[in-house]
N, C-alpha and C positions, 0 to 999 in steps of 0.2 A: 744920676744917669744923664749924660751928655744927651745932645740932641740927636746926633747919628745914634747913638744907640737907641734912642726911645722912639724913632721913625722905624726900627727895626723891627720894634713888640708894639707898635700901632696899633693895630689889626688886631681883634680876640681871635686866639684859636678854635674856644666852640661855636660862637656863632658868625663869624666873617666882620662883623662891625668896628668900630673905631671903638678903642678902646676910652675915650672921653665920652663919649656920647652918653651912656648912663652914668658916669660918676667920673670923676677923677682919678679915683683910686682904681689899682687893677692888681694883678697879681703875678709874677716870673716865675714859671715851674720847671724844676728840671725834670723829666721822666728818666729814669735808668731802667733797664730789665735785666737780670743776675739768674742764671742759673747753678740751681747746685752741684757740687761738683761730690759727687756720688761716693768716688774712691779715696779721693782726702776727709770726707765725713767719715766714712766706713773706716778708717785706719783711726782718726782721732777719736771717735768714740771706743774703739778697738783698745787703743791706750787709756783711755779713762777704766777700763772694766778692770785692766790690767791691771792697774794700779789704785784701784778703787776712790778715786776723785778725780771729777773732771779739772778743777782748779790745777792739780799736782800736773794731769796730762797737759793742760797749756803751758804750763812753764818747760817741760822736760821734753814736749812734741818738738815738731819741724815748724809748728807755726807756716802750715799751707794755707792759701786760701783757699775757707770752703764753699764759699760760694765765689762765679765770673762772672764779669759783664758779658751778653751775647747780644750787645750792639751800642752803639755809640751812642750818650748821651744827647737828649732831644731836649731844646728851651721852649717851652708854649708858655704864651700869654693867654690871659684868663680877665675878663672883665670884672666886673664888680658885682654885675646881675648875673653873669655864668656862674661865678664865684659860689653861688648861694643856691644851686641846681644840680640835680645828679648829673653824672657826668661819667662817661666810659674811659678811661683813660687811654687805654690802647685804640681806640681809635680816635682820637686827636691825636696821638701819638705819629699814626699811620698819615692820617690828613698831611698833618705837617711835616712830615718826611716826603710826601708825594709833592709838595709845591716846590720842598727846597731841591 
């Protein structure tokens, strides 16, 4: 990691601190959030009953995707002492989609 990158994830996401300050180490997270997509599940298991395996159904389906992203992936940084804390992920998620 270059230097403009690593000025970038300075900062921890859950508690606002530099990310040196308790350790060296820290940690890059992507967040994604995927919803199912309801009517591609419901047709692909449709074809698995059809054809009684689901293996058979993936070869001979449409290969849809059944699950979507409903929102663009998020990078948080995580310190070393967050690292090791519960932690909510949707809202750090939220946090850092509010600054950027």
């Amino acid at each position: 990691m270059k230097e403009k990158e690593l000025r970038q994830h300075a900062t921890c996401s859950a508690c606002g601190e530099k990310v040196g300050k308790a350790s060296i180490l820290f940690w890059r997270v992507t967040a994604e959030r995927f919803g199912i997509n309801r009517t591609a599940l419901q047709q692909q298991d449709g074809l698995a009953m059809l054809l009684g395996s689901s293996e058979l159904a993936n070869v001979v389906g449409a290969d849809k995707d059944l699950a979507e992203p409903v929102m663009k992936p998020v990078v948080l940084t995580i310190c070393e002492k967050c690292a090791f804390e519960e932690l909510c992920i949707a809202e750090l998620v939220e946090k850092a989609t509010k600054i950027t």
